[in-house]
Each structure stands twice: as C-alpha cells, then as structure tokens.
C-alpha positions as a LaTeX table, in Angstrom:
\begin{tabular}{lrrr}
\hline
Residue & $x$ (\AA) & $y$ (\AA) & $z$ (\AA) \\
\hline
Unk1 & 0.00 & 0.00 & 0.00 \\
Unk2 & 1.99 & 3.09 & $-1.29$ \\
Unk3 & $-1.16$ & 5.30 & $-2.49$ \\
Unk4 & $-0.72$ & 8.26 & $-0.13$ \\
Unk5 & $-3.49$ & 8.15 & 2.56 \\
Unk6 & $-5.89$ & 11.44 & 3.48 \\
Unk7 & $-8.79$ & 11.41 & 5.73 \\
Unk8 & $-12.03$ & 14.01 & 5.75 \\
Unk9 & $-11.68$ & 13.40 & 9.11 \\
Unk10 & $-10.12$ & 10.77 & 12.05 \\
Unk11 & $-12.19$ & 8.92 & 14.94 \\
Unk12 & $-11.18$ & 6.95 & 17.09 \\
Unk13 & $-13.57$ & 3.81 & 18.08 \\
Unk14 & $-13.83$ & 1.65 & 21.10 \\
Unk15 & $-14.56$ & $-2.30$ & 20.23 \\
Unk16 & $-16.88$ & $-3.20$ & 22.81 \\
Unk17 & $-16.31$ & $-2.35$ & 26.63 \\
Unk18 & $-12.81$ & $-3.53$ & 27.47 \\
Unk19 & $-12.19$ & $-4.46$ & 24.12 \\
Unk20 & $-14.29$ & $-7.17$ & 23.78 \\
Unk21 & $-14.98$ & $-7.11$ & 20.15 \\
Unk22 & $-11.44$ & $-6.70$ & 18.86 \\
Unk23 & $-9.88$ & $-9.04$ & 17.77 \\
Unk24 & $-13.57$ & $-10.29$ & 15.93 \\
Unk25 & $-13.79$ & $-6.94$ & 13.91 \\
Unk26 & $-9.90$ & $-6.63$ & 13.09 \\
Unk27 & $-9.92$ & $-10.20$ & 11.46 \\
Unk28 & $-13.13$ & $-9.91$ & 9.70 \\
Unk29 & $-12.90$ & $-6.41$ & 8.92 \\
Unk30 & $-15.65$ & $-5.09$ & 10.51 \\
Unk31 & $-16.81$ & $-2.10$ & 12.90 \\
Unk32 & $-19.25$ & $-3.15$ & 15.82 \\
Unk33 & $-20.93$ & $-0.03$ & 17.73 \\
Unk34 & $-23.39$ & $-0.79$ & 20.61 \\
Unk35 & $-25.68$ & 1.90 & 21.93 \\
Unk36 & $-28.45$ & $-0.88$ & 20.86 \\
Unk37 & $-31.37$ & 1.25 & 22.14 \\
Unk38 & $-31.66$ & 4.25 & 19.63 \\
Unk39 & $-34.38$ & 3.77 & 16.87 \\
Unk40 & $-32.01$ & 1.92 & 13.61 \\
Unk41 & $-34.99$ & 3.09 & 11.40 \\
Unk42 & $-34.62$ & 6.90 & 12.83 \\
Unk43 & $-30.64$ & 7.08 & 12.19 \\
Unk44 & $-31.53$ & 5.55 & 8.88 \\
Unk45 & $-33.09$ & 8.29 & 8.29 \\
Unk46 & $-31.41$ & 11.07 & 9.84 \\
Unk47 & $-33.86$ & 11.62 & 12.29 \\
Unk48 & $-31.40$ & 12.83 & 15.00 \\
Unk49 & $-33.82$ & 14.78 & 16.97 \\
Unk50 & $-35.77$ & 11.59 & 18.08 \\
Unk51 & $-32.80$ & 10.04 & 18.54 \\
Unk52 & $-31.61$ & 12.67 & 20.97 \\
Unk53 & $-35.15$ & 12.98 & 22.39 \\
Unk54 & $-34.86$ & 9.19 & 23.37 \\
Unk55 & $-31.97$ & 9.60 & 24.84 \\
Unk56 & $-32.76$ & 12.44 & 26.77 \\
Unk57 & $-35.89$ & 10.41 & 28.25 \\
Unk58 & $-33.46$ & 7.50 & 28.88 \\
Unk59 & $-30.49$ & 9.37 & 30.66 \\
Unk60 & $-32.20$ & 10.91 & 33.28 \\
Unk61 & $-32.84$ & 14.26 & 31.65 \\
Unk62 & $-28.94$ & 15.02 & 31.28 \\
Unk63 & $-28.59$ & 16.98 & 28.58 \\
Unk64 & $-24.85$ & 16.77 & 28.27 \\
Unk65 & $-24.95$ & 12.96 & 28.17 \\
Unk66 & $-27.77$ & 12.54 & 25.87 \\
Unk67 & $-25.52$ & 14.96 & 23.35 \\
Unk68 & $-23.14$ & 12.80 & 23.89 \\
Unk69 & $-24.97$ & 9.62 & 23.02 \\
Unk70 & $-26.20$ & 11.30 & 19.95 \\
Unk71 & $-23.02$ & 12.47 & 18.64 \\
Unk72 & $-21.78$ & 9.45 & 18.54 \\
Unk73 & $-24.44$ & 7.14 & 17.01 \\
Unk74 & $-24.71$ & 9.76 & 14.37 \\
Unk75 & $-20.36$ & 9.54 & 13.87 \\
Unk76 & $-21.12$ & 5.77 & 12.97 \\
Unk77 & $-24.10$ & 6.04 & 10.72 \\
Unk78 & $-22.78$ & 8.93 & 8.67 \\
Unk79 & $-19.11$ & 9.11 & 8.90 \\
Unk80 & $-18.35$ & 8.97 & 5.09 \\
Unk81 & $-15.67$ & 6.71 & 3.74 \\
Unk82 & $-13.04$ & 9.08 & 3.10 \\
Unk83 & $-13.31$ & 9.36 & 6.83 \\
Unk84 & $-10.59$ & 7.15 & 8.62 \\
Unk85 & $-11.31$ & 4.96 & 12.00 \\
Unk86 & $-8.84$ & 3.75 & 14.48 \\
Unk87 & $-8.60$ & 1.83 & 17.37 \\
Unk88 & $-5.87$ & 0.28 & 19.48 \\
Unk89 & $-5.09$ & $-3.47$ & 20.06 \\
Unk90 & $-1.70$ & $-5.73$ & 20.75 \\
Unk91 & 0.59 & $-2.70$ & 20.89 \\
Unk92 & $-0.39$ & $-1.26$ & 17.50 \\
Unk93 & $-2.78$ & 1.29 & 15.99 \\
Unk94 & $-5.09$ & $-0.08$ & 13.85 \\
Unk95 & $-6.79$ & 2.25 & 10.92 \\
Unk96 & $-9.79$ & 1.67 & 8.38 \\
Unk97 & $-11.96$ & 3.53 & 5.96 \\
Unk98 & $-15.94$ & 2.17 & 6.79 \\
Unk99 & $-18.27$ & 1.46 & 3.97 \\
Unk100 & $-21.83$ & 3.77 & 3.79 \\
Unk101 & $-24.66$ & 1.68 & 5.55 \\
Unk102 & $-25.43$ & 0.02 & 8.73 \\
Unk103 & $-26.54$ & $-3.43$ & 9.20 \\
Unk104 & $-28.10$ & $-5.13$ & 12.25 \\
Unk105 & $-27.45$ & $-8.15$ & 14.05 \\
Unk106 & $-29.92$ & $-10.17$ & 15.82 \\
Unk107 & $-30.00$ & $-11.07$ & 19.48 \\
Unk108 & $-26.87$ & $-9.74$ & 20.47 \\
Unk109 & $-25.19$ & $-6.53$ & 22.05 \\
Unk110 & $-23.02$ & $-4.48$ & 19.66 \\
Unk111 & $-25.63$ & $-5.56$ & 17.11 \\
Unk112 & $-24.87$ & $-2.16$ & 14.66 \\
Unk113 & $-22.03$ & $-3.46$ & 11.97 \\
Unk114 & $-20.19$ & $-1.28$ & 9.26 \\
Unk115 & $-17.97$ & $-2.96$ & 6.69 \\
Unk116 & $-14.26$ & $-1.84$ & 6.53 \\
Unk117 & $-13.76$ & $-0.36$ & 2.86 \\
Unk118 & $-10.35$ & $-3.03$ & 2.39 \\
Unk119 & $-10.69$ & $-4.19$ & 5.95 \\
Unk120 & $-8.16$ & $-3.15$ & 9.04 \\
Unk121 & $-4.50$ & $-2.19$ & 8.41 \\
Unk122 & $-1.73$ & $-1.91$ & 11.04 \\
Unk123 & 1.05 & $-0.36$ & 9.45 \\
Unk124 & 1.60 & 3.16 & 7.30 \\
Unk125 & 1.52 & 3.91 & 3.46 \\
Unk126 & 5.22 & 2.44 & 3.32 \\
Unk127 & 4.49 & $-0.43$ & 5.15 \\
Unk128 & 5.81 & 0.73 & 8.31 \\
Unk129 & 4.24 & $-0.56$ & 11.77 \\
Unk130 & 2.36 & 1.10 & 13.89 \\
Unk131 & 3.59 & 0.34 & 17.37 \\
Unk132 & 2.04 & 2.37 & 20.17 \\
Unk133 & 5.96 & 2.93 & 21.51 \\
Unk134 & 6.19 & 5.13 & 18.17 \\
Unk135 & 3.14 & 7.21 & 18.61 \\
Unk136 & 2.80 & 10.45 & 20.18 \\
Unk137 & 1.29 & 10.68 & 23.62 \\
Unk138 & $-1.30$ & 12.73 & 22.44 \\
Unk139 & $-2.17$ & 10.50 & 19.90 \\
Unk140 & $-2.32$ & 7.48 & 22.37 \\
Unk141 & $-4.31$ & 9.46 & 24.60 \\
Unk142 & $-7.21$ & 8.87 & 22.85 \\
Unk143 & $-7.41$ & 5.12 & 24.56 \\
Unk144 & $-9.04$ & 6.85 & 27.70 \\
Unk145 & $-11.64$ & 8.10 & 26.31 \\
Unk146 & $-14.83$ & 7.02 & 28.11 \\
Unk147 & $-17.16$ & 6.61 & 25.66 \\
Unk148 & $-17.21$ & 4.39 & 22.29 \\
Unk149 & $-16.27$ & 7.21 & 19.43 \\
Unk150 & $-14.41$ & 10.42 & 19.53 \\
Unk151 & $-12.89$ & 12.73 & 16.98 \\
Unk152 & $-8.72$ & 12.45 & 16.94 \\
Unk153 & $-7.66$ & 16.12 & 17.94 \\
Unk154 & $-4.18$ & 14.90 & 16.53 \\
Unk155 & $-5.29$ & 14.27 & 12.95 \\
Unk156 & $-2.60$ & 15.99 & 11.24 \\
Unk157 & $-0.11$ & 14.10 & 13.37 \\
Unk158 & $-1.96$ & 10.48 & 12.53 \\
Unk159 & $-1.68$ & 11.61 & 8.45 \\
Unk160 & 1.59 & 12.83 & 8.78 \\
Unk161 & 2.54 & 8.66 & 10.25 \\
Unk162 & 0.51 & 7.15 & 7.92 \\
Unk163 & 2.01 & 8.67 & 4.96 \\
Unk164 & 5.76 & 7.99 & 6.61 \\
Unk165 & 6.34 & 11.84 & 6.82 \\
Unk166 & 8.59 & 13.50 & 9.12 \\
Unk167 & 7.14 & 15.99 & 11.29 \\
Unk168 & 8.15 & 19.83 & 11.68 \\
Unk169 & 9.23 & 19.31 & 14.49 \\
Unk170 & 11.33 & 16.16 & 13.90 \\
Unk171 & 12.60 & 17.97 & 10.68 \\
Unk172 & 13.63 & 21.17 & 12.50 \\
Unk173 & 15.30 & 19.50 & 15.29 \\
Unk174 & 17.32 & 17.10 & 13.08 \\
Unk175 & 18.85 & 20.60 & 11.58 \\
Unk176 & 19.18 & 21.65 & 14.65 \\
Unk177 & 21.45 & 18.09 & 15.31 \\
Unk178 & 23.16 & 18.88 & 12.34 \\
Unk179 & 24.50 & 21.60 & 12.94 \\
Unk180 & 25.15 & 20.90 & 16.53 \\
Unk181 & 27.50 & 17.82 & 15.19 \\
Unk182 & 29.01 & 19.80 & 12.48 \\
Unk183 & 29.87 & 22.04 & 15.02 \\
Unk184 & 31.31 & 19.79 & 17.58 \\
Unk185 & 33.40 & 18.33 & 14.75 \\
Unk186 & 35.21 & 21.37 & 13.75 \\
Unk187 & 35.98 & 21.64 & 17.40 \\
Unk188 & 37.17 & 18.14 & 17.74 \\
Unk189 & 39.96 & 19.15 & 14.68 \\
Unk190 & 41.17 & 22.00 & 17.79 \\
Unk191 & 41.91 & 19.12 & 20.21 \\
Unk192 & 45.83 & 17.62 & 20.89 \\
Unk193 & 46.40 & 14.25 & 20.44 \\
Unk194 & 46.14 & 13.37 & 24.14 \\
Unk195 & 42.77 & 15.49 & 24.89 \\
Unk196 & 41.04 & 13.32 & 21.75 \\
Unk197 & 42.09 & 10.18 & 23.87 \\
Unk198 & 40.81 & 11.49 & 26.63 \\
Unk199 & 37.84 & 12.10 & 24.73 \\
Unk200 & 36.84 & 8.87 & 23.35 \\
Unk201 & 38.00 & 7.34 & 26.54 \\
Unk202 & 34.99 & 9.60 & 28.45 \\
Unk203 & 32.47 & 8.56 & 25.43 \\
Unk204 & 33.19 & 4.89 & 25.97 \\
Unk205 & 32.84 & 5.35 & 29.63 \\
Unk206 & 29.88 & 6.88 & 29.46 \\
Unk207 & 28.35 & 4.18 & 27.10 \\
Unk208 & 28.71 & 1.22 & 29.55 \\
Unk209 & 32.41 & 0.02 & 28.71 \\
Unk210 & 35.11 & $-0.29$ & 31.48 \\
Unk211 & 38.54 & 0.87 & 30.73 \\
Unk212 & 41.54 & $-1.70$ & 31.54 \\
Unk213 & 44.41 & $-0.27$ & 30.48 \\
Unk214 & 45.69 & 3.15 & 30.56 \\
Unk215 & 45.27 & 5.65 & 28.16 \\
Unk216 & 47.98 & 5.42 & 25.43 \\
Unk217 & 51.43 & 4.63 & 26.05 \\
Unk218 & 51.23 & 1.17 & 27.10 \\
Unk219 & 51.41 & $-0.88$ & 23.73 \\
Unk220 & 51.84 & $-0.05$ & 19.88 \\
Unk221 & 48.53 & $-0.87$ & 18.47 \\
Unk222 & 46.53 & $-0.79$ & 21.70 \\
Unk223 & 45.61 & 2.74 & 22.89 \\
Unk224 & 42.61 & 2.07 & 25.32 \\
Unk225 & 41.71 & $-1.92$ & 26.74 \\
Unk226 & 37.96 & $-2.18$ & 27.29 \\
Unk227 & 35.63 & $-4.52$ & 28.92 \\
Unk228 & 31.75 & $-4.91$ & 28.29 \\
Unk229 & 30.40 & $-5.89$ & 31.79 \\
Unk230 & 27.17 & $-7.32$ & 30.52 \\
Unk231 & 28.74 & $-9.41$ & 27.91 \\
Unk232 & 32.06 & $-9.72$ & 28.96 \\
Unk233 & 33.19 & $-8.54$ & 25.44 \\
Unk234 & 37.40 & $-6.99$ & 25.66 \\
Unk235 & 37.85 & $-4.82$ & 23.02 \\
Unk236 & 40.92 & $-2.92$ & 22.26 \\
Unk237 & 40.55 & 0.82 & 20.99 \\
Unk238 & 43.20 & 2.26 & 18.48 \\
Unk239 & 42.92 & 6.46 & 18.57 \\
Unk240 & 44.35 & 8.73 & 15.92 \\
Unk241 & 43.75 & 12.10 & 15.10 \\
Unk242 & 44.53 & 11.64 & 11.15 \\
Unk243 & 44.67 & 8.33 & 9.15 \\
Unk244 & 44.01 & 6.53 & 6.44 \\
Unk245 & 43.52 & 3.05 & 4.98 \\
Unk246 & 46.78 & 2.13 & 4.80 \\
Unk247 & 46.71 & 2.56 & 8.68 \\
Unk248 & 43.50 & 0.89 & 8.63 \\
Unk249 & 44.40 & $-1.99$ & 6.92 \\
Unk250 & 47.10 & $-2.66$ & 8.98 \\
Unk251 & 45.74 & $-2.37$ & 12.31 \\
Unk252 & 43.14 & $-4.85$ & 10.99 \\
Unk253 & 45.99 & $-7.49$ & 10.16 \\
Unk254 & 47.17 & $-7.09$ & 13.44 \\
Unk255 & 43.77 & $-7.82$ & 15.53 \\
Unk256 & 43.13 & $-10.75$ & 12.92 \\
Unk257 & 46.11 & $-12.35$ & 15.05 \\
Unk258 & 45.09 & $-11.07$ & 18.42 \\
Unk259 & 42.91 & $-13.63$ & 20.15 \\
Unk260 & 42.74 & $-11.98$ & 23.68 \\
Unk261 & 40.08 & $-9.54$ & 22.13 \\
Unk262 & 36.62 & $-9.90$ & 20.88 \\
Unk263 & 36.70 & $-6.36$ & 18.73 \\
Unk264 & 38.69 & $-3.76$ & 17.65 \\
Unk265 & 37.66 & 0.47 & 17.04 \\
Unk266 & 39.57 & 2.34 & 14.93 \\
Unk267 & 38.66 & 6.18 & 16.01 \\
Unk268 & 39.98 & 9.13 & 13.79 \\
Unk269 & 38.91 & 12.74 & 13.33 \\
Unk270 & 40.71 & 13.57 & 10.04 \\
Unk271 & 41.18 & 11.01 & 6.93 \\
Unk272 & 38.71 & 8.92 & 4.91 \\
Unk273 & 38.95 & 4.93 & 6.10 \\
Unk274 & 36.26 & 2.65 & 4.53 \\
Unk275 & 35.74 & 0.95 & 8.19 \\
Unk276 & 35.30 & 2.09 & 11.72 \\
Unk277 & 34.74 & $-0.86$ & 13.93 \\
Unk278 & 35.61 & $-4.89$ & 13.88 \\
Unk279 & 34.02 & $-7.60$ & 15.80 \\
Unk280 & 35.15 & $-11.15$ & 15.78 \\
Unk281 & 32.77 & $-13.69$ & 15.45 \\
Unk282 & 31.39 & $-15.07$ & 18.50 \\
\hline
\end{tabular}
C-alpha cells in the first residue's frame, strides 16, 4: 500500500467495553458499535432529533450525556468513507476507511455493523508498523476516552505517520542536530592528540564500557583496553587524530592475530577509512 493516505476526518472507536470485540472486527474487517437502544430506522433516516429525544428520556434528563450519546451514534451512521477509524489493540494502531450503511445483528449486544472499505490495516503507506511505543502521547491518549467514538484532535499528526512523513518538528530538530555535530566536529579538529584520547575514553565510559588499560602509552597498536560488563566482550581501541587506509588496513591485520580480544575500534577525526569498527565472530 503506497497510495498516499488522506482522511475528511479521524475517529477513534472503542470495540466493545474492554475491548471485547477486537480481535472479531480486526480479522473480519468489521466495525461493531453498541448503543443498541436508539431507533435503527430513525438514524436511517437522519432523524437525529428523536434520537436525541430518546436519549434524553433514557439518561435521566442530562442533557450533556444525551448529546453525547447522539453524537456518537450519528459519527457511525454517517461518517463517510473518506473518513478514517482507528482503534488500538496488541501494541499497534489499527486504521480503516468504513463502507456507507449500517446493518443489524440479531439477538446480540453491539448488534450495529459497518464494513471496513479493504478491511483493518496496522502499518503506514510504506508499510511501516504502527507500534504504540512510536506514537505520540497525544495521539495514544485517545485510549481513555470514556465513551465508544471520539474525533482524533491529533489528525494531522496520525496523516503525517501514515504517509511515513517527518514531522516539523522532527525535521527542524534534526537541523538543529546537524549543525550541533558539524559544530562539535570542527571543534574536535582544535583538540591535541592526548585530549582526543581522553575524549573517546569519556564517550566509551559513558556508554557502559570499562577501561583496563591506561590511556595510550602502554602498547603499539593498543591505545585504550575495554571490557563490556554485561557481555564480557574486551575490546581494544586504536585512537588517531589523522589516518588513512593504509593505517586501517594494517591495524586490521594485526587484531586478525590477536585472540585476547573480541573487537577492535579504529577512532579518527581527520582522513577517509572505509571501516570504523571490527568484531570477531562469537
């Protein structure tokens, strides 16, 4: 699915009271809306005034809930099908497009069905997944509403995912990164040979590795010794402020014949090398 994907507008829709209905309506493609009570033959028609008069009689004269009520069985009998539905279930959002008309079951709750245009989808334009962990909180805040169906405040946001686009504010702080880096690398160039030891020494301390050996001076092709606690990984770290592959190569020959470590980094500021990092197979 590469078309790109628009929406007149987003709702989000609860599948039966604590999800109940889910898994039924994602594999079959359906939508199942309860609210059983309202007159089919008056939303048929449109006739939302008896439909809110019914449930004004039926909710204890509370006009805010009987509003409410009405709202929301009108959303599922009219909402067009360039309107998009979505719902949440096994860690991913789930979207459709519902086919016009509303069919009725008989003898159960949730009895009101709508057909899903090409039935459920769980992943964007570009085939991308949908996982709740990459969703914006005010996206995902949507799950707490208490009712069954609710407009999405964060349509734009929801588009903007399922057509795999970056947003503004991803775009401007990613130039902002750039430029941060670009920066910190010109600075880098400024450093002595001993402060950019120092300096990857700190980053790899910082990053969960436990220096051995001391900084520099202790052996010819070993600079820093490392150890990876959790894996109990050695590595040996090579630093130089301007190489090449010839120096590459080299240093590459001589951890092929080092057995006492399970990878090698090769760290430079200055020089074009066609490999940073080697790891011996485990």
């Amino acid at each position: 699915m590469n078309k790109k994907v628009d929406a007149t507008e987003v709702y989000f829709i609860k599948l039966g009271r604590g999800g109940r209905w889910e898994e039924e309506c994602l594999r079959d493609g359906i939508l199942r809306f309860g609210y059983d009570e309202a007159s089919h033959k008056d939303c048929e028609a449109g006739n939302w005034d008896a439909v809110h008069q019914y449930y004004l009689k039926h909710r204890d004269n509370n006009k805010g809930t009987a509003s409410s009520d009405t709202t929301q069985v009108r959303i599922f009998y009219t909402a067009p099908a360039s309107a998009i539905f979505i719902t949440f279930h096994g860690g991913r959002l789930h979207w459709c497009r519902a086919k016009p008309g509303v069919t009725l079951r008989d003898g159960e709750r949730g009895r009101h069905i709508r057909h899903a245009v090409d039935g459920w989808h769980s992943e964007s334009a570009g085939a991308t997944a949908l996982t709740t962990d990459r969703l914006a909180g005010n996206l995902l805040m949507t799950q707490g509403f208490r009712g069954t169906i609710c407009r999405v405040k964060a349509r734009d946001y929801l588009i903007r995912k399922l057509n795999d686009e970056l947003l503004p504010e991803v775009v401007k702080a990613e130039e902002a990164e750039g430029a941060i880096i670009a920066a910190i690398v010109e600075m880098m160039l400024l450093l002595t040979p001993y402060d950019f030891e120092l300096l990857v020494d700190l980053a790899f301390s910082n990053s969960g590795w436990r220096r051995l050996g001391i900084v520099g001076r202790t052996q010819k092709t070993v600079d820093i010794e490392l150890l990876l606690p959790t894996t109990k990984e050695r590595a040996f770290v090579q630093v130089k402020s301007k190489t090449g592959n010839v120096d590459l190569k080299d240093y590459i020959t001589q951890f092929e014949g080092m057995q006492g470590y399970d990878r090698m980094f090769f760290i430079w500021h200055t020089g074009k090398t066609c490999v940073s990092r080697l790891r011996r197979p485990r």
